[in-house]
N, C-alpha and C positions, 0 to 999 in steps of 0.2 A: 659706236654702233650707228648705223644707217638709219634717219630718222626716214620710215615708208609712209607714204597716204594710201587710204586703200584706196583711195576714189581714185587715182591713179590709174591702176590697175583692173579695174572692176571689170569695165568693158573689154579689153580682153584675156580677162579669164573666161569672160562668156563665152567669148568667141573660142579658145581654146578646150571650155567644154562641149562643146556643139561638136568641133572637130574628132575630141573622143567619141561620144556618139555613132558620129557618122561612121568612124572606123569600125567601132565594134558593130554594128548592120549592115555595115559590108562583108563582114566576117562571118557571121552569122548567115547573109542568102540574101539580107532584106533590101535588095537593091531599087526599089522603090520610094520606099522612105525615106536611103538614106541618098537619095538624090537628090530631093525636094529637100532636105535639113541639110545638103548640102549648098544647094542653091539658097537657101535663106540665109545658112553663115555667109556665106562670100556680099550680100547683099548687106547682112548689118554690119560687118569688116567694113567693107565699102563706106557704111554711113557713119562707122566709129571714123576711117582717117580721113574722110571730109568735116566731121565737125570738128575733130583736132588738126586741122591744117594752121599754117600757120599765118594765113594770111588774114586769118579769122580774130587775130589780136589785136586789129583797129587802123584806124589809118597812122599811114609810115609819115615820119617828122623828116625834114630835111635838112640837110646838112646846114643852109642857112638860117633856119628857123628855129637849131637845135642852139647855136650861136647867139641868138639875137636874144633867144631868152633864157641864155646863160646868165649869173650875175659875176662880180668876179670873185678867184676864188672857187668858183664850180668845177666838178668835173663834168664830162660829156662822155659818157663810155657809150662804145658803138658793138652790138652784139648783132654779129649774124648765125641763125641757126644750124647745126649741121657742122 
C-alpha cells in the first residue's frame, strides 16, 4: 500500500475546492462571486507552486565539492527533478 502524507496534498485540495466552488456559481448565474473566487484561486495556486518550487531546497552542491567531501567508499547520487 502507498504510504500518503496529507500535508502533501492539503494545499491543493484547497485549491481544487475553490475550483468546485467557482463552478458550481457559475452554474448557478453568480458570476460575480465566482470571478473574484476565481481570481483568488489562481492567486493562491500561484503561491502554492512558488513556495514548492524547487529551487527553494537550498543552495545547489557542486560537482567538485560533492567529491571533495566524499569519503571513500561513499556514494554521490545526483538527482535532478522532473
Amino acid at each position: 500500500m502507498m504510504d500518503m502524507d496529507y500535508r502533501q496534498w492539503f494545499g491543493m485540495s484547497g485549491v481544487m475546492a475553490g475550483l468546485i466552488v467557482v463552478v458550481i456559481n457559475f452554474a448557478q448565474g453568480d458570476v460575480v462571486f465566482a470571478t473574484i473566487l476565481l481570481g483568488m484561486v489562481i492567486v493562491l495556486f500561484g503561491l502554492l507552486v512558488w513556495w514548492t518550487r524547487p529551487e527553494r531546497g537550498g543552495p545547489h552542491v557542486s560537482h567538485a565539492a560533492a567529491h571533495a567531501a566524499a569519503k571513500d567508499g561513499d556514494v554521490i547520487v545526483y538527482w535532478r527533478p522532473g
